[in-house]
C-alpha positions as CSV (number, residue, x, y, z in Angstrom):
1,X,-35.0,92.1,114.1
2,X,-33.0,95.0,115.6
3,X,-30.2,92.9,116.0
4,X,-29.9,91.6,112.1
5,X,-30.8,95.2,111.9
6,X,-27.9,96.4,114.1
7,X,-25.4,93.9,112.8
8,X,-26.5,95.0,108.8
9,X,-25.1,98.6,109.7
10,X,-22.2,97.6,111.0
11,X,-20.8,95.7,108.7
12,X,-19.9,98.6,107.3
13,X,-18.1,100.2,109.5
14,X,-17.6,104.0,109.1
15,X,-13.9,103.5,109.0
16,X,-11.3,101.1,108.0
17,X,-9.5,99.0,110.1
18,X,-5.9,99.1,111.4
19,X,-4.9,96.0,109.2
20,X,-6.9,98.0,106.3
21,X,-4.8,101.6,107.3
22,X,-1.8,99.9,107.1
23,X,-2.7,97.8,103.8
24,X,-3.5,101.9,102.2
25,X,-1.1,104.0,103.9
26,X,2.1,101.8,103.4
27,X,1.7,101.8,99.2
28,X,0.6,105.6,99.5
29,X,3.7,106.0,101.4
30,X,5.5,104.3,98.7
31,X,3.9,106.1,95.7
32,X,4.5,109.9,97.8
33,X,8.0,109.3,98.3
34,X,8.7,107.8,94.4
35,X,6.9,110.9,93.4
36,X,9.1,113.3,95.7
37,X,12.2,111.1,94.7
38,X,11.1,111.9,90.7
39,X,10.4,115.2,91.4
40,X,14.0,116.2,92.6
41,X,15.5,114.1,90.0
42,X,13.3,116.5,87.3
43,X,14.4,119.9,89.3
44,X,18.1,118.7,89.6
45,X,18.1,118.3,85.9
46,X,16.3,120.8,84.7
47,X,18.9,123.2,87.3
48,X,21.8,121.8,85.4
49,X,23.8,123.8,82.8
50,X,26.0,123.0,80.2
51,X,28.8,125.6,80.6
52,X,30.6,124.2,78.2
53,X,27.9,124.7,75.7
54,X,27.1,128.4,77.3
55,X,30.8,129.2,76.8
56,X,30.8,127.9,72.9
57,X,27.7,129.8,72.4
58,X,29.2,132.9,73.9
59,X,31.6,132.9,71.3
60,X,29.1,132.3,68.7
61,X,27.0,135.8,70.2
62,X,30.4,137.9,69.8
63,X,31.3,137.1,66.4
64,X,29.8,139.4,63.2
65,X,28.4,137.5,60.9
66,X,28.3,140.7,58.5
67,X,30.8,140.4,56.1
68,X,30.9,136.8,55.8
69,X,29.0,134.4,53.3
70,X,28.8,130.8,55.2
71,X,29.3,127.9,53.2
72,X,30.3,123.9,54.2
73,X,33.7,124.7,54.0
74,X,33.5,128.1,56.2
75,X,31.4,126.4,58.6
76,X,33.9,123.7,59.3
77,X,36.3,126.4,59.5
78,X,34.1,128.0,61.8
79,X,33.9,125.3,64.1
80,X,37.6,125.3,64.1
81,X,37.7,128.8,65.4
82,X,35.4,128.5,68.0
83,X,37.0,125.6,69.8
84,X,40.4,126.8,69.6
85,X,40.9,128.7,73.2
86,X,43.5,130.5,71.4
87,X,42.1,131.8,68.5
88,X,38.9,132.4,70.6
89,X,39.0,132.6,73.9
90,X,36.0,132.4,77.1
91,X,36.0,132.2,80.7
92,X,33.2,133.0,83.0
93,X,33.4,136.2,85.3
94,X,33.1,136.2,88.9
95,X,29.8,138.1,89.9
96,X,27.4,138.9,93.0
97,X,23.7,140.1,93.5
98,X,22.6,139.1,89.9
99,X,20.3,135.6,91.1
100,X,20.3,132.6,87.7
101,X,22.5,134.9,85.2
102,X,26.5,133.7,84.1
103,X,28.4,136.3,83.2
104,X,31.0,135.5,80.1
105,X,33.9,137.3,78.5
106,X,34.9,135.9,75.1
107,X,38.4,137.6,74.2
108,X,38.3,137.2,70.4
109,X,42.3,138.3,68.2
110,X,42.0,141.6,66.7
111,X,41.0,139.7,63.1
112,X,38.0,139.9,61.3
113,X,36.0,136.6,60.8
114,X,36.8,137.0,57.0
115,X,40.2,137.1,57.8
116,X,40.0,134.3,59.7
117,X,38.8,132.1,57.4
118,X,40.6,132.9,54.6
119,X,43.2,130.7,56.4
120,X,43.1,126.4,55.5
121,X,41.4,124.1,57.9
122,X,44.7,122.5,58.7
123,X,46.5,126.2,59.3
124,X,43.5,126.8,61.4
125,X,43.8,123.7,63.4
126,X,47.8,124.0,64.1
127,X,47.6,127.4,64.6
128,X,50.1,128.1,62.5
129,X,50.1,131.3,62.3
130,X,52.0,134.3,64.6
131,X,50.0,135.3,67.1
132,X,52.3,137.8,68.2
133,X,51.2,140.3,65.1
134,X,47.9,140.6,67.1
135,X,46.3,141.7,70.6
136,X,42.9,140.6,71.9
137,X,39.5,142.6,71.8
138,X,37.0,141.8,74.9
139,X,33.0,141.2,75.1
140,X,31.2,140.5,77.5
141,X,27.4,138.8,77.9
142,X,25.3,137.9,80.4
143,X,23.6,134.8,80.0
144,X,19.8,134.0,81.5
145,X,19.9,130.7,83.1
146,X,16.1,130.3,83.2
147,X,15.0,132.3,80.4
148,X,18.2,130.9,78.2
149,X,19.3,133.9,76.3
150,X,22.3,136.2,75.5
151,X,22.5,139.9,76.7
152,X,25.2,141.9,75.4
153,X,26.9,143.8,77.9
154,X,30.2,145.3,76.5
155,X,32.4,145.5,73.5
156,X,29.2,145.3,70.8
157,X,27.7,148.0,68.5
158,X,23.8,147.6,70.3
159,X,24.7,147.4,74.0
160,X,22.0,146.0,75.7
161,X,22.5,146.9,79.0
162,X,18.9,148.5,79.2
163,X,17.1,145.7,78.2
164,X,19.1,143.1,80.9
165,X,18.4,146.1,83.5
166,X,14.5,146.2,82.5
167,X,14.0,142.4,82.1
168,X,16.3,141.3,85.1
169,X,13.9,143.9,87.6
170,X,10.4,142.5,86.0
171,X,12.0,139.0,87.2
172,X,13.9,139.9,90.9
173,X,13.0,139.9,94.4
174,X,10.7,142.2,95.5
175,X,13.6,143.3,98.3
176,X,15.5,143.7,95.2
177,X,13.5,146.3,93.9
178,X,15.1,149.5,96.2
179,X,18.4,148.7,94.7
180,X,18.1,148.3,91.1
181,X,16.7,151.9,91.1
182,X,19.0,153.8,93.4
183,X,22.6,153.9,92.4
184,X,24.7,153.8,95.5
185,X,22.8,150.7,96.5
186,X,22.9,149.1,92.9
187,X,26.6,149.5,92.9
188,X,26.9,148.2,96.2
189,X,24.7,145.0,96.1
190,X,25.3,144.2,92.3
191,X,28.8,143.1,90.4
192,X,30.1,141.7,87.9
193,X,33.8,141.4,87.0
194,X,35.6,143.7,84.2
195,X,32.2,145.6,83.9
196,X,31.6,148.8,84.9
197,X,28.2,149.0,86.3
198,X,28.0,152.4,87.5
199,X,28.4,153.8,84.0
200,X,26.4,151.6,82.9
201,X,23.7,152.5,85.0
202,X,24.0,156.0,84.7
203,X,24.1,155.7,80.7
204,X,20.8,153.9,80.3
205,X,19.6,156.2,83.3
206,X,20.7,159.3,81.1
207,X,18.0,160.2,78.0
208,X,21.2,161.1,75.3
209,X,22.9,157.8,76.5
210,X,20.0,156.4,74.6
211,X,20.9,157.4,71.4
212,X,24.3,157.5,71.9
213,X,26.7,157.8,69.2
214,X,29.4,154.8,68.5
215,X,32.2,157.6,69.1
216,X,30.8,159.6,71.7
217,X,33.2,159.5,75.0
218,X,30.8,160.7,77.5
219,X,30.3,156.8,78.8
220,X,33.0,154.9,77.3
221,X,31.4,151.5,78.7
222,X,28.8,151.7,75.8
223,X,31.2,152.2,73.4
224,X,31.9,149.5,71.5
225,X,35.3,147.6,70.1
226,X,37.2,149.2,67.3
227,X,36.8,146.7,65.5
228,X,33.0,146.5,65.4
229,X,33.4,150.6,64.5
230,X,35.6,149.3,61.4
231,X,32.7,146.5,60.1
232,X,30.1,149.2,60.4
233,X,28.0,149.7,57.0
């Protein structure tokens, strides 16, 4: 009796065999690294930006929509405009310190949009017009890899310096902290072409910077274009 007893226990055993670990462990093996294998694929995708798109969209972020009633015909017009590198240019700025953002300046022809589209499709599409009669006005934007939104960094009526400034700290590095709030190091550690930071920083540090007036000359890199002062209502 105590051996039927001793041989009911043991068969079964308290733990699997080495043909039954391998039969387990070699499809778990299989399943762990097709997850890991997905799971890269997802991150790689989801790292990937469109620049092309970011760059169009740019463009789309420095034009004023103000004075301009959209219609079919305008918008075809419009899409004219905004792929034509001449009539519209943007190129993206060489940086450091700022981690996930692209920096973009859109150089748009000192010409309203109503201007603009006052020309034909086809004029619009052979350019046939002199370019000569007009110079270029700058913008620039920061754009939010992650968070996928425009910040408006130069050349526009509401500079939003302050807000990138607040939003990008709430999101860095906590080593990161020391030099977004003293100045020496934040100009040292942070840059972005054709910007200037340190005016920036010391306009949204300064209480009258925040309600600055369009013309005021006390930190010129708020200021913006001319002609954003002339479409002002």
């Amino acid at each position: 009796m105590q051996n039927e007893k001793y041989k009911m226990i043991n068969r079964y055993p308290a733990g699997p065999s080495s043909t039954h670990r391998s039969m387990i462990t070699i499809p778990m093996k299989k399943h762990i690294l097709t997850a890991c294998f997905l799971l890269f694929i997802t991150c790689s995708f989801a790292q990937r930006v469109d620049t092309a798109l970011v760059l169009f969209n740019s463009k789309l972020n420095a034009i004023d929509f103000s004075d301009v009633l959209l219609d079919e015909e305008k918008l075809e017009k419009l899409s004219i405009i905004l792929n034509d590198t001449l009539l519209f240019k943007a190129e993206l700025l060489n940086s450091k310190g700022f981690k996930d953002f692209f920096f973009i300046k859109v150089a748009t022809l000192h010409i309203g949009l109503a201007d603009f589209l006052q020309y034909g499709a086809t004029e619009l599409k052979e350019t046939n017009f002199d370019f000569s009669k007009y110079y270029y006005f700058e913008f620039i934007l920061a754009y939010d890899i992650i968070g996928n939104r425009f910040y408006k960094l130069k050349g526009f009526t509401k500079n939003e310096f302050d807000l990138f400034y607040f939003e990008y700290g709430i999101s860095a590095r906590s080593w990161e902290h020391k030099n977004l709030r003293i100045k020496k190091q934040f100009i040292e550690n942070y840059y972005v072409e054709s910007l200037d930071l340190e005016c920036l920083f010391e306009a949204i540090h300064n209480r009258k910077a925040l309600t600055y007036h369009p013309f005021t000359s006390e930190f010129p890199c708020m200021q913006p274009n001319v002609i954003r002062l002339v479409l002002i209502r």
